[in-house]
The first five atom37 places (N, CA, C, CB, O) and aatype in JSON, in Angstrom:
{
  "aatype": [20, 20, 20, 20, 20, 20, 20, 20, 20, 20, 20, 20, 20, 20, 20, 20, 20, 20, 20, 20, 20, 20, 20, 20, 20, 20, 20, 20, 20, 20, 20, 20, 20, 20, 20, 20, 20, 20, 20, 20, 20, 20, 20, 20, 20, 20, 20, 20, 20, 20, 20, 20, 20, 20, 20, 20, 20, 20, 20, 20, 20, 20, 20, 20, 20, 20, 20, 20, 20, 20, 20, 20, 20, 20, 20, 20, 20, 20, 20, 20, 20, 20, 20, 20, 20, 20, 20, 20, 20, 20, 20, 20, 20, 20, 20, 20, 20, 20, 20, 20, 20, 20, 20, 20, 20, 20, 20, 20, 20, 20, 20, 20, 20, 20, 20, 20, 20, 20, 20, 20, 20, 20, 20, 20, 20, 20, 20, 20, 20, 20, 20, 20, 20, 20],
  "atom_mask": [
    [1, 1, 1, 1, 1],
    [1, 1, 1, 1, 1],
    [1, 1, 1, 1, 1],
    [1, 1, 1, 1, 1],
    [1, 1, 1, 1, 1],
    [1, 1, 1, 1, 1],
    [1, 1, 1, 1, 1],
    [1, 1, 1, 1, 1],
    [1, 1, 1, 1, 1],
    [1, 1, 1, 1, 1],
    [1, 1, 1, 1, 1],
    [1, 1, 1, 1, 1],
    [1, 1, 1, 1, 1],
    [1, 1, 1, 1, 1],
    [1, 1, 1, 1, 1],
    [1, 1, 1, 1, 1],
    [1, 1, 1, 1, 1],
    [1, 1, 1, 1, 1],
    [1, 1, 1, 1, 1],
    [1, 1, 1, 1, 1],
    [1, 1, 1, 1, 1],
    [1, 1, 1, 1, 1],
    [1, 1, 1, 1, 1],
    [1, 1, 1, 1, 1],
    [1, 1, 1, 1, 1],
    [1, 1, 1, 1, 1],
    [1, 1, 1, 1, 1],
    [1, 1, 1, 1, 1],
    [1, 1, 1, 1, 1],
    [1, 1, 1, 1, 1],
    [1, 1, 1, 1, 1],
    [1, 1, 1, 1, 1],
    [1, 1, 1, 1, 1],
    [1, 1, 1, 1, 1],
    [1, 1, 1, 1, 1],
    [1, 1, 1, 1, 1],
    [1, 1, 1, 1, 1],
    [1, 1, 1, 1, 1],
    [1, 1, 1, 1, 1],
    [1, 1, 1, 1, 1],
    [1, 1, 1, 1, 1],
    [1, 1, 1, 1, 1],
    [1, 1, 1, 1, 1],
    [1, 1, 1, 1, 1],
    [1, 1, 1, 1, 1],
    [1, 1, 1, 1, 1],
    [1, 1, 1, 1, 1],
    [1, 1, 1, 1, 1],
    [1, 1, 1, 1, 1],
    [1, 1, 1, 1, 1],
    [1, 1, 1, 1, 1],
    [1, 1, 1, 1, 1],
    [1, 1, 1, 1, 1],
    [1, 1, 1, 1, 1],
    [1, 1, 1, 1, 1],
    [1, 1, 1, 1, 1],
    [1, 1, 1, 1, 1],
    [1, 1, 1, 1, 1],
    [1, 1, 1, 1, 1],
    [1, 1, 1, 1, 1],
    [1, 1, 1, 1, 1],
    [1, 1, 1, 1, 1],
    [1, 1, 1, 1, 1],
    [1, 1, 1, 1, 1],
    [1, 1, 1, 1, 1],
    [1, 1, 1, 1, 1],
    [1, 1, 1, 1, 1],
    [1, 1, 1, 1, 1],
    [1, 1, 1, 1, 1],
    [1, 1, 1, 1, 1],
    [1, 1, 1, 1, 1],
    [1, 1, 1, 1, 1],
    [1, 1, 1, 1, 1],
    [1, 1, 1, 1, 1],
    [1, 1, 1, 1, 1],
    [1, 1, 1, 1, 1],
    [1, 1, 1, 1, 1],
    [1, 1, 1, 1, 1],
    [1, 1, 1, 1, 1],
    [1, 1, 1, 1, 1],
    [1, 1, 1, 1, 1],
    [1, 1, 1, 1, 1],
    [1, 1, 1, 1, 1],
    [1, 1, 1, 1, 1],
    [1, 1, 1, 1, 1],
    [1, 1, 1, 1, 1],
    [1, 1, 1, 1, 1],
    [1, 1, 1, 1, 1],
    [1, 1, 1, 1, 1],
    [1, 1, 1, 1, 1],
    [1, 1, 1, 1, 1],
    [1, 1, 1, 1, 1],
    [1, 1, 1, 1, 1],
    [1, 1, 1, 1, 1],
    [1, 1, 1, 1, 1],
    [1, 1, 1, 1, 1],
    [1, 1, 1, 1, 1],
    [1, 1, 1, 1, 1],
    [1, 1, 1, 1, 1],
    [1, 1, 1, 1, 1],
    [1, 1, 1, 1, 1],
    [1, 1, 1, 1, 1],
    [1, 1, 1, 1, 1],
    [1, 1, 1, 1, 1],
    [1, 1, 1, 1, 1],
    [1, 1, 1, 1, 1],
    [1, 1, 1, 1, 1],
    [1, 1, 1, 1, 1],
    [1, 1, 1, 1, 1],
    [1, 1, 1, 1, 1],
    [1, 1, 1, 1, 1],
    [1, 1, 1, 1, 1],
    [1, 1, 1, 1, 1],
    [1, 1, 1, 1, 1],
    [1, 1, 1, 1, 1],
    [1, 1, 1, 1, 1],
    [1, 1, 1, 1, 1],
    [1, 1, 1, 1, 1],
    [1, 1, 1, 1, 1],
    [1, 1, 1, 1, 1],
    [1, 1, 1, 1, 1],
    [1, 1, 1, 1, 1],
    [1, 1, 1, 1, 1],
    [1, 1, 1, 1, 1],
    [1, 1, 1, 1, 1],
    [1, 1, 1, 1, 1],
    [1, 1, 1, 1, 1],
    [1, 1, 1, 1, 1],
    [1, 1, 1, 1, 1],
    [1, 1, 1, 1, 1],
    [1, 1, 1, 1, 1],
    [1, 1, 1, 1, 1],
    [1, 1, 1, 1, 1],
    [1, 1, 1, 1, 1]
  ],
  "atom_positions": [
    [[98.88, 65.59, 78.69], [97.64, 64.82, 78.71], [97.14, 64.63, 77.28], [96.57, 65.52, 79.58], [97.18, 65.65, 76.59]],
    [[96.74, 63.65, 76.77], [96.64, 63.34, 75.54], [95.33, 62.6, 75.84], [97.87, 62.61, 74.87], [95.35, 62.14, 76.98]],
    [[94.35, 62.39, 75.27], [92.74, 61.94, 75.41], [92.98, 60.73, 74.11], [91.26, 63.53, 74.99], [93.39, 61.0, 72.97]],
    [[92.68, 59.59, 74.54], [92.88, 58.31, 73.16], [90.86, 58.05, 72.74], [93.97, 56.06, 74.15], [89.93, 57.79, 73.5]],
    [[90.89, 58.25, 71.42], [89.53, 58.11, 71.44], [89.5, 56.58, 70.69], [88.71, 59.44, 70.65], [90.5, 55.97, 70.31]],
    [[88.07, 56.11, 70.56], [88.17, 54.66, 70.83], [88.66, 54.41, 69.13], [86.48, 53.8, 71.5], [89.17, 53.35, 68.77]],
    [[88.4, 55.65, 68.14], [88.58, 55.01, 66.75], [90.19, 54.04, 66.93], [88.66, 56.5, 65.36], [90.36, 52.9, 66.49]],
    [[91.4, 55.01, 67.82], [92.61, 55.05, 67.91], [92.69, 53.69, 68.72], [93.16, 56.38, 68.48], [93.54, 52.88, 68.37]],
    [[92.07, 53.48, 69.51], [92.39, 52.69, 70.19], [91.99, 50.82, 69.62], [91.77, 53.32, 71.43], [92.72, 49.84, 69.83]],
    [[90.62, 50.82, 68.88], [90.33, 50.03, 68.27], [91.45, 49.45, 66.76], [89.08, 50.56, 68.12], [91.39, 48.28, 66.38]],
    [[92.13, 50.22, 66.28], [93.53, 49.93, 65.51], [94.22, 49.61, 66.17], [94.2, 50.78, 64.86], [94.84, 48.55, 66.06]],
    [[94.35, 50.48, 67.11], [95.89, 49.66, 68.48], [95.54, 48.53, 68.11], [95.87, 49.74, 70.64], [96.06, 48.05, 67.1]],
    [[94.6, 47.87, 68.8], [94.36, 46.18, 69.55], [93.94, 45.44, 68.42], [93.02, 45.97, 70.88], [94.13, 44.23, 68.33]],
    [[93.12, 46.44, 67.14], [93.27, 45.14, 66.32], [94.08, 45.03, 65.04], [92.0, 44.72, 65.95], [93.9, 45.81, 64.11]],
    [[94.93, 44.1, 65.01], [96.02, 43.72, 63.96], [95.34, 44.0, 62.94], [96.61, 42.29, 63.88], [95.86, 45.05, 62.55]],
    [[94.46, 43.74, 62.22], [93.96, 43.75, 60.64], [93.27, 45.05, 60.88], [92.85, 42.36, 59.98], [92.5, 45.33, 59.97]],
    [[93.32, 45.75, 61.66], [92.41, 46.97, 60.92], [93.67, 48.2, 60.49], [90.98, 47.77, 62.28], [94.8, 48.28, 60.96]],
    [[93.05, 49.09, 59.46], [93.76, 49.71, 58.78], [94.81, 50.79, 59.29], [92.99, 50.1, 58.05], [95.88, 50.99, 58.73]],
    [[94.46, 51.33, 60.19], [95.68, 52.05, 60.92], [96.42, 51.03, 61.84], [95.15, 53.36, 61.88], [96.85, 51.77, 62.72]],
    [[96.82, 49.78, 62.16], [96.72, 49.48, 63.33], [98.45, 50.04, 63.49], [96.13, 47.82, 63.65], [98.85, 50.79, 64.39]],
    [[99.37, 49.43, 62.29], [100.95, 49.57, 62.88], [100.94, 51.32, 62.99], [102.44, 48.81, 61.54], [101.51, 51.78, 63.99]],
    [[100.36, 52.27, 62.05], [100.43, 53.34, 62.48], [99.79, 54.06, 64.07], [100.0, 53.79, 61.43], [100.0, 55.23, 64.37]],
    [[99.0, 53.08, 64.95], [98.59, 53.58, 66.05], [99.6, 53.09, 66.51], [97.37, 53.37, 66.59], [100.24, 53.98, 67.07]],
    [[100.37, 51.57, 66.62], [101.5, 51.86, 67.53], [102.35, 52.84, 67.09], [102.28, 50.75, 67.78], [102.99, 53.44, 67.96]],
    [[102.53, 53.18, 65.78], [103.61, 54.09, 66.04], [103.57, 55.29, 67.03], [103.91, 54.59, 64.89], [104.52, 55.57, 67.77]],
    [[102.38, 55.99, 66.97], [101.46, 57.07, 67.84], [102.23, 56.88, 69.28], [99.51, 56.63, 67.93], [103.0, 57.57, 69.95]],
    [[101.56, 55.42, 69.42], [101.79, 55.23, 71.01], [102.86, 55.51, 71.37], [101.65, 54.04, 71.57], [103.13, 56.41, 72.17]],
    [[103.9, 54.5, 70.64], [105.09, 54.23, 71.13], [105.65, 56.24, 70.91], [106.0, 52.68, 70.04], [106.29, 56.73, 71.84]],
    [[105.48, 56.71, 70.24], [105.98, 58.47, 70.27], [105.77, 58.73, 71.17], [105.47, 59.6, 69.5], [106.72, 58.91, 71.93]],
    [[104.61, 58.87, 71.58], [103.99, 59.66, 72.73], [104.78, 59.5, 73.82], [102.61, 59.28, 73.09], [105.03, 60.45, 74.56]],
    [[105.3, 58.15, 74.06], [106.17, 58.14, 75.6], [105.14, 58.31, 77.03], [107.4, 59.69, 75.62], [104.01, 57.85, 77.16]],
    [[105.77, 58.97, 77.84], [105.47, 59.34, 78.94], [104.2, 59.91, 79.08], [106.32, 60.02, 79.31], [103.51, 59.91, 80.11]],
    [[103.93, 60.4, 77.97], [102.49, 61.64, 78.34], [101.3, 60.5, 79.14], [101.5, 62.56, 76.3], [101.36, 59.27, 79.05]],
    [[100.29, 61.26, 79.89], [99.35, 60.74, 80.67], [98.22, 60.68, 80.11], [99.22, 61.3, 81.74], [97.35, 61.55, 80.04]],
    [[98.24, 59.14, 79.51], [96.91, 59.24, 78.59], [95.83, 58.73, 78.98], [96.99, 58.69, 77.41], [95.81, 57.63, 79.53]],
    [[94.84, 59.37, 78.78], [93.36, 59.73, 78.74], [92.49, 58.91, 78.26], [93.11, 60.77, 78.09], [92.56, 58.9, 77.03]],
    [[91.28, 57.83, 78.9], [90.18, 57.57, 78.04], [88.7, 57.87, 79.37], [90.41, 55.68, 77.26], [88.58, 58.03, 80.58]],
    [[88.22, 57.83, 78.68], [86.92, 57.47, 79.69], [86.02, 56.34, 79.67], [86.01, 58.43, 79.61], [86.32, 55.54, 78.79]],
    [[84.98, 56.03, 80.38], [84.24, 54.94, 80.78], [83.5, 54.43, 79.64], [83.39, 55.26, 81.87], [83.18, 53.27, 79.4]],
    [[83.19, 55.86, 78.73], [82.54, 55.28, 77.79], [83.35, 55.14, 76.16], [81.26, 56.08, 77.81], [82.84, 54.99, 75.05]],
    [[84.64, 55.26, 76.53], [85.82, 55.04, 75.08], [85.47, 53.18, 75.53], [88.3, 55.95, 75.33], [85.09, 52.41, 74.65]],
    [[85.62, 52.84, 76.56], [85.85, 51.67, 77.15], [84.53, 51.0, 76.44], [85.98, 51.73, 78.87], [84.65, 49.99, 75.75]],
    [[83.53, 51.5, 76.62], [81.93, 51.06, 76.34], [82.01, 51.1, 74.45], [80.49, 52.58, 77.21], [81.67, 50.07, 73.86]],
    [[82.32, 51.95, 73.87], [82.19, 52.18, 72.58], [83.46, 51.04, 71.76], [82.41, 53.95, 72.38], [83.12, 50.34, 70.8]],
    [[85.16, 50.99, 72.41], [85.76, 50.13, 71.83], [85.05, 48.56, 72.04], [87.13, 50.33, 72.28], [84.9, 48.01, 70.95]],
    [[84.74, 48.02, 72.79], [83.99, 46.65, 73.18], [82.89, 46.33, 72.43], [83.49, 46.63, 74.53], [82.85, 45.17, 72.0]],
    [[81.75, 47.28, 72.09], [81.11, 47.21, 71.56], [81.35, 47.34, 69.84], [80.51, 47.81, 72.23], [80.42, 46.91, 69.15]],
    [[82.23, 47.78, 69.31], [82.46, 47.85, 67.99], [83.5, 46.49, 67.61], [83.08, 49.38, 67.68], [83.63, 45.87, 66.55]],
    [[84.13, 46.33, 68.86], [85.48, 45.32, 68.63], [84.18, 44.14, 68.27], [86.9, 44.93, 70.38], [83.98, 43.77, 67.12]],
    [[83.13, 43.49, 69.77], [82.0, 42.59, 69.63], [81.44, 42.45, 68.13], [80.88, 43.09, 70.57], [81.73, 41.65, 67.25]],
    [[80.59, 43.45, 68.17], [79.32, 43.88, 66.79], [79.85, 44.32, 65.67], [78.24, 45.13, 67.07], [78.95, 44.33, 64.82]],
    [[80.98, 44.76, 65.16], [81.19, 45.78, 64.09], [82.08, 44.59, 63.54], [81.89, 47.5, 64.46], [81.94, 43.96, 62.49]],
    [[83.22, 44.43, 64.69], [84.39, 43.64, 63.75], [84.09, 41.86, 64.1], [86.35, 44.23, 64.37], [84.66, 40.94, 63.52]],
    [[83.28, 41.76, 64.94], [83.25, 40.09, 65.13], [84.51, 39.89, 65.92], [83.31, 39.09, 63.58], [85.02, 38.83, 65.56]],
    [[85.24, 40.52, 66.91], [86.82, 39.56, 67.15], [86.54, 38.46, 68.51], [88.47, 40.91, 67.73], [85.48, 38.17, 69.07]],
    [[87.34, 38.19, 68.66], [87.06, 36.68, 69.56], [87.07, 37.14, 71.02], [88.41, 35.32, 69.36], [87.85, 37.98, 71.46]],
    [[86.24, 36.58, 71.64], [86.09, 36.87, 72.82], [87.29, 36.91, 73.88], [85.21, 36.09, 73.12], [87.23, 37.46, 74.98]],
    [[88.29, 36.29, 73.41], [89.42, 36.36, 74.7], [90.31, 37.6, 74.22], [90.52, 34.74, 74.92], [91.05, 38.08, 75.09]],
    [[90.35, 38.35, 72.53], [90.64, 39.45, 72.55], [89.83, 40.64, 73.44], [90.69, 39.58, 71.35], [90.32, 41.2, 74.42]],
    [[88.71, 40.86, 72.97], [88.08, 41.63, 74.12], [88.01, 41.74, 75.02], [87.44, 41.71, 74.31], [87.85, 42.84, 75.54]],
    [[88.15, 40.19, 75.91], [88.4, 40.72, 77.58], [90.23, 40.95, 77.93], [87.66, 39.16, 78.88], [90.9, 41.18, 78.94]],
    [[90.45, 40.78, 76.73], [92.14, 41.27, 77.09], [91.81, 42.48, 76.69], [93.65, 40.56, 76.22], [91.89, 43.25, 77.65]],
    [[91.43, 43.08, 75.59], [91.39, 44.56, 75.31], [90.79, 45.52, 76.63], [90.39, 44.74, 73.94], [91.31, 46.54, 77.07]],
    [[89.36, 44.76, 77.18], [88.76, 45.34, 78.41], [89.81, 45.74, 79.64], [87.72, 44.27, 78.93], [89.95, 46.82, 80.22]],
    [[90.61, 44.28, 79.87], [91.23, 44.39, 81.43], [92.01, 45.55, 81.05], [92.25, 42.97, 82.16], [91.9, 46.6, 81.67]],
    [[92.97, 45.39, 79.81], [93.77, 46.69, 79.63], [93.75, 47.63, 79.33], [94.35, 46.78, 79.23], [94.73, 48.36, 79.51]],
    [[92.42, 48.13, 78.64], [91.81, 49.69, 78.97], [91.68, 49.73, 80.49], [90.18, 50.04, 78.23], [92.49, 50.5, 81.01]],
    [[90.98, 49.2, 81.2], [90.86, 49.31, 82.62], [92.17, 49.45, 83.61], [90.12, 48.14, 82.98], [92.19, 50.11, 84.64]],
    [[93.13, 48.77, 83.15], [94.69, 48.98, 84.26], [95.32, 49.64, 83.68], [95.75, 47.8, 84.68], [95.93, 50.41, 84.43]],
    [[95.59, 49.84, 82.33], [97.05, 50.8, 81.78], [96.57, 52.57, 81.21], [97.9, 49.74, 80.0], [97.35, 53.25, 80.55]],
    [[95.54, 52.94, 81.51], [95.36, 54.03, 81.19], [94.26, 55.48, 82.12], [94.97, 53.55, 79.96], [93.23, 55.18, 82.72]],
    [[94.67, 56.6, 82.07], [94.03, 57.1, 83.31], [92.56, 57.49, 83.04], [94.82, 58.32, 83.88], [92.32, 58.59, 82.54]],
    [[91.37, 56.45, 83.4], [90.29, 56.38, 83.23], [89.27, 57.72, 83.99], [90.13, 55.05, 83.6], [89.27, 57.97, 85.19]],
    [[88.31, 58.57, 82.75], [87.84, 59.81, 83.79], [86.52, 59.23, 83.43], [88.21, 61.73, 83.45], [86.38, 58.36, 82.56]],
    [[85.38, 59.84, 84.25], [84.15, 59.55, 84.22], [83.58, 60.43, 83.59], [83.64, 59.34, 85.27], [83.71, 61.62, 83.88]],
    [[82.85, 60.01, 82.63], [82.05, 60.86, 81.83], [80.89, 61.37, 81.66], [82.08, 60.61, 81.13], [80.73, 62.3, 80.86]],
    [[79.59, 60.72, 82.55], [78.25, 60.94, 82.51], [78.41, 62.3, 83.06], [77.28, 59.9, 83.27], [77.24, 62.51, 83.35]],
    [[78.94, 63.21, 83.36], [78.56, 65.22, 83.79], [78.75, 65.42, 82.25], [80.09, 66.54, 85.13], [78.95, 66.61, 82.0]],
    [[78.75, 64.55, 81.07], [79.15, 65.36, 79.91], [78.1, 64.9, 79.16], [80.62, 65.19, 79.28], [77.78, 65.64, 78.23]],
    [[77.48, 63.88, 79.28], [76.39, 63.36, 78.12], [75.06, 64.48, 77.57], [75.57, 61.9, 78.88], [74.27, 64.3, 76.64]],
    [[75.19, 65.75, 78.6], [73.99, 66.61, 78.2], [74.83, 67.73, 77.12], [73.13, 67.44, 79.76], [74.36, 68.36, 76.17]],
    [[76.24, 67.7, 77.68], [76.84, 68.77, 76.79], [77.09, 68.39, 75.72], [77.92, 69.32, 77.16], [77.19, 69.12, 74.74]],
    [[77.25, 66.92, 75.72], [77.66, 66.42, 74.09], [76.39, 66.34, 73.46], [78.46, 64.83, 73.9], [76.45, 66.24, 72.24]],
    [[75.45, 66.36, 73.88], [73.95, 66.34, 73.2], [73.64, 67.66, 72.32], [72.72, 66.26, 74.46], [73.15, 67.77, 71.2]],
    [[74.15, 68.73, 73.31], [74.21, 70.18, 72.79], [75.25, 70.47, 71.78], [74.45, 71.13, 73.89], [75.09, 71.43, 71.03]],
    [[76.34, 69.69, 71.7], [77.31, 70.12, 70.46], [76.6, 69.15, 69.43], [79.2, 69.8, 70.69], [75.99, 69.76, 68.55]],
    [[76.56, 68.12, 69.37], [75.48, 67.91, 68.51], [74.6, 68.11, 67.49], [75.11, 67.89, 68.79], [74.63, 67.92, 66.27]],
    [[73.84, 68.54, 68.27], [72.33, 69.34, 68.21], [72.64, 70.78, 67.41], [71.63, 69.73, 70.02], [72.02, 71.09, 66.39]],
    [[73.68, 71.6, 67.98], [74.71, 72.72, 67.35], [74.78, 72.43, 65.82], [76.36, 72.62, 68.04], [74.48, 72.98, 64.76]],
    [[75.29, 71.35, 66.24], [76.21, 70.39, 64.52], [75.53, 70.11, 63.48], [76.79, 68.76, 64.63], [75.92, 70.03, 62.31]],
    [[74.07, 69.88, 64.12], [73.14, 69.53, 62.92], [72.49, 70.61, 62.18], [72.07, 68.7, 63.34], [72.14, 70.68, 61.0]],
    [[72.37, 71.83, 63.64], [71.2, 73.0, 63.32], [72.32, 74.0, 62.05], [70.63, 74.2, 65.27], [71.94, 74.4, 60.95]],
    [[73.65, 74.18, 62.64], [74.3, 75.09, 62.05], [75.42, 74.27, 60.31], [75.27, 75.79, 63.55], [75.86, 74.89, 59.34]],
    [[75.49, 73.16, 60.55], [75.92, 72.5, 59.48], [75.9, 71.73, 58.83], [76.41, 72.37, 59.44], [76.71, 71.45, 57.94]],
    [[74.21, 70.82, 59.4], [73.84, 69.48, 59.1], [74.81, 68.4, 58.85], [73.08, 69.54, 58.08], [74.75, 67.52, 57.99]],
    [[75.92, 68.65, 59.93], [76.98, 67.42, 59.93], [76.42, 66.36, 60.73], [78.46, 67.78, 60.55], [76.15, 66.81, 61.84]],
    [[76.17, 65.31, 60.64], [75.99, 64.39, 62.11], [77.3, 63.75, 62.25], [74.7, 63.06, 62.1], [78.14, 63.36, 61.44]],
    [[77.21, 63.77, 63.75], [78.39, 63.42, 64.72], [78.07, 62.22, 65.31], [78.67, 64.46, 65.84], [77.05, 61.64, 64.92]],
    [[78.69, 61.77, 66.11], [78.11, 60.55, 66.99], [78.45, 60.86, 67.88], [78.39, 59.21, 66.87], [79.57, 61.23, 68.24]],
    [[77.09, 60.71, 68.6], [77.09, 61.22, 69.98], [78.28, 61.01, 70.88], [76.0, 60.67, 70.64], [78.57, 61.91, 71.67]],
    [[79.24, 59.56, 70.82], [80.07, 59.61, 71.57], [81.0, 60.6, 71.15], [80.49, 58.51, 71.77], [81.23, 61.4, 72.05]],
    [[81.51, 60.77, 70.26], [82.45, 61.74, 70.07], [82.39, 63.3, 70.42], [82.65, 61.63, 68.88], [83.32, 64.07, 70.67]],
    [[81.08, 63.53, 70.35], [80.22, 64.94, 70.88], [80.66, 64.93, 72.4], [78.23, 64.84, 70.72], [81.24, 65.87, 72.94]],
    [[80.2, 63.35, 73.21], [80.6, 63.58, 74.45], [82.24, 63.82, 75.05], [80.03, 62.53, 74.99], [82.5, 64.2, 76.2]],
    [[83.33, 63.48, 73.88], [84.79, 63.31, 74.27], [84.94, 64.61, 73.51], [85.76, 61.83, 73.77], [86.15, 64.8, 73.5]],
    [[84.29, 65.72, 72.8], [84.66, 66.81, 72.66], [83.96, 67.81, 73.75], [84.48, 67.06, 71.32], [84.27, 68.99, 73.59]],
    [[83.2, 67.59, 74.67], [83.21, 68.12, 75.93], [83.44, 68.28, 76.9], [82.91, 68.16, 76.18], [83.35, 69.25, 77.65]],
    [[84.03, 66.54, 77.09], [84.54, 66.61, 78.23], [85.65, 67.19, 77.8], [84.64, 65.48, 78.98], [85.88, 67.97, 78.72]],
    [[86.85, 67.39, 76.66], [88.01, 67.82, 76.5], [88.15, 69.3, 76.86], [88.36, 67.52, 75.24], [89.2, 69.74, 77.31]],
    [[86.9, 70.18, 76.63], [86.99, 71.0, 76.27], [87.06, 71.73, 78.12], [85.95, 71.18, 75.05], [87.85, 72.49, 78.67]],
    [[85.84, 71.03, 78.58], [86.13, 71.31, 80.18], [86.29, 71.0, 80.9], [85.81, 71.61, 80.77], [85.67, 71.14, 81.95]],
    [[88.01, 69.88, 80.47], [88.62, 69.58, 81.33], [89.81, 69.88, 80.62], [88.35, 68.39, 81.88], [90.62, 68.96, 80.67]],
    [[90.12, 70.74, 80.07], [91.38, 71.42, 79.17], [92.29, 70.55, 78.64], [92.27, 72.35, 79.95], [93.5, 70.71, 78.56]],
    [[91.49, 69.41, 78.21], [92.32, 68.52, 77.72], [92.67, 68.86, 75.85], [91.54, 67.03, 78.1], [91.83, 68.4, 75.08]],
    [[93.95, 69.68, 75.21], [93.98, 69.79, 74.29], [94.65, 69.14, 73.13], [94.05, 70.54, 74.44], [95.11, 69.71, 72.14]],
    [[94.65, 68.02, 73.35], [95.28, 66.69, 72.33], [94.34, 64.96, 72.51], [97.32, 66.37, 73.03], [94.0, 64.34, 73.51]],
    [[94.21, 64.74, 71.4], [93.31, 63.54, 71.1], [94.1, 62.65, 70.1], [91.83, 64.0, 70.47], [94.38, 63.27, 69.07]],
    [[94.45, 61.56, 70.13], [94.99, 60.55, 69.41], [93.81, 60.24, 68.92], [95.78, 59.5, 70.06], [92.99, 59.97, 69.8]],
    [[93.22, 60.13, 67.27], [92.48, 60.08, 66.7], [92.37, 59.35, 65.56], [92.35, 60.9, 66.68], [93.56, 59.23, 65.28]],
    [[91.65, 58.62, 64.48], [91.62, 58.49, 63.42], [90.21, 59.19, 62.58], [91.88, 57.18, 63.39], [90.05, 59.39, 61.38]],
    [[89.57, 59.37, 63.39], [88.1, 59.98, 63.18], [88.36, 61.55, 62.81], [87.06, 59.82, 64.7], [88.59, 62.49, 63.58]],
    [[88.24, 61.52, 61.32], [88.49, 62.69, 60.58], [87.31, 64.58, 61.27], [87.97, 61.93, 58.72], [87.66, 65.75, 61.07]],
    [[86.46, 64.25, 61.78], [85.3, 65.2, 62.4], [86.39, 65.63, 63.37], [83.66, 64.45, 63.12], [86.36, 66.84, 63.16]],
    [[87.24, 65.48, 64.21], [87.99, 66.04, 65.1], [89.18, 67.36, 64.6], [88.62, 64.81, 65.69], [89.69, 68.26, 65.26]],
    [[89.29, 66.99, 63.26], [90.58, 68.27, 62.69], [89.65, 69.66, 62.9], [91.18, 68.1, 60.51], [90.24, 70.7, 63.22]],
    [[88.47, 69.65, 62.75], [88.64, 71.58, 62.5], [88.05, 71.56, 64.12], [87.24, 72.76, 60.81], [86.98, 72.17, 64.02]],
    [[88.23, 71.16, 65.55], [87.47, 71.42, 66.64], [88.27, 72.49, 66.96], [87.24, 70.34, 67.66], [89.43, 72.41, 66.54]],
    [[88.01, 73.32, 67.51], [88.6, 74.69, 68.07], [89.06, 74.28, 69.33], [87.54, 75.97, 68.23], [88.25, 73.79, 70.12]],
    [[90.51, 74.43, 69.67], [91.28, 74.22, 70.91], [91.5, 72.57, 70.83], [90.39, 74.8, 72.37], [91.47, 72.02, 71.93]],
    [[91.64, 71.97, 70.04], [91.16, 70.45, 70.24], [92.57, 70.13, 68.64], [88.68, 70.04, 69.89], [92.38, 70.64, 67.54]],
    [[93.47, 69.47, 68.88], [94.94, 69.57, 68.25], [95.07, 67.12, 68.39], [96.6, 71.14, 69.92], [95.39, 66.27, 69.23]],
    [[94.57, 67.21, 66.91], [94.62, 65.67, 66.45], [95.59, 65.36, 66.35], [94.11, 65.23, 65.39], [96.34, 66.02, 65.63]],
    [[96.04, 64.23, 66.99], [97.24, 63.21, 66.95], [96.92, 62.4, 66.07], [97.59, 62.45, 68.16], [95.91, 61.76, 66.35]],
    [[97.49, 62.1, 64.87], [97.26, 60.83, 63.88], [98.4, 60.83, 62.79], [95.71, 60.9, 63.08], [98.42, 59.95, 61.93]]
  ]
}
């Protein structure tokens, strides 16, 4: 089980951004393994692909349908209070800020024993039990 977070996934789909041939390479390694996003990797790539990068609308609803059919989608709202608390942790004990989504995909990983993340988002190397693909 491998968890794809949206930094990883947003290089997949888009050609000009800076990891992109290195995320296929990722993919194409990985093979078989049963990979992982949730409802709101889905919510966070769309919204950055829209607002951040400007890409054209018939990329996005191709990027949408195929987060939605080719990957095993988990639900995430039982995690939005725990990712609030790692967080909140993050700021009190190291004044790092995180973004909240990523707070929420390091909780749900954590209790749902998911211990591998295809990543480009550097905050994921020192997580305890939590082993970056990049």
């Amino acid at each position: 089980m491998i968890f794809l977070d949206a930094s990883f996934l947003i290089n997949f789909y888009v050609e000009n951004n800076k990891y992109h041939k290195r995320a296929g390479e990722i993919l194409k390694s990985i093979g078989n393994e049963n990979l992982l996003i949730s409802k709101l990797v889905i919510m966070e790539v769309i919204t950055v692909m829209n607002i951040k990068l400007k890409q054209d609308s018939k990329l996005i609803s191709k990027v949408y349908e195929e987060l939605n059919n080719n990957y095993t989608i988990l639900i995430d709202n039982d995690f939005y209070d725990k990712g609030l608390e790692i967080l909140s942790k993050s700021l009190k004990e190291n004044k790092k800020r995180l973004p909240l989504f990523d707070c929420v995909y390091m909780a749900l990983m954590q209790e749902l024993g998911i211990k591998e993340i295809a990543t480009f988002d550097k905050h994921f190397n020192n997580v305890d039990g939590i082993k970056v693909i990049n």
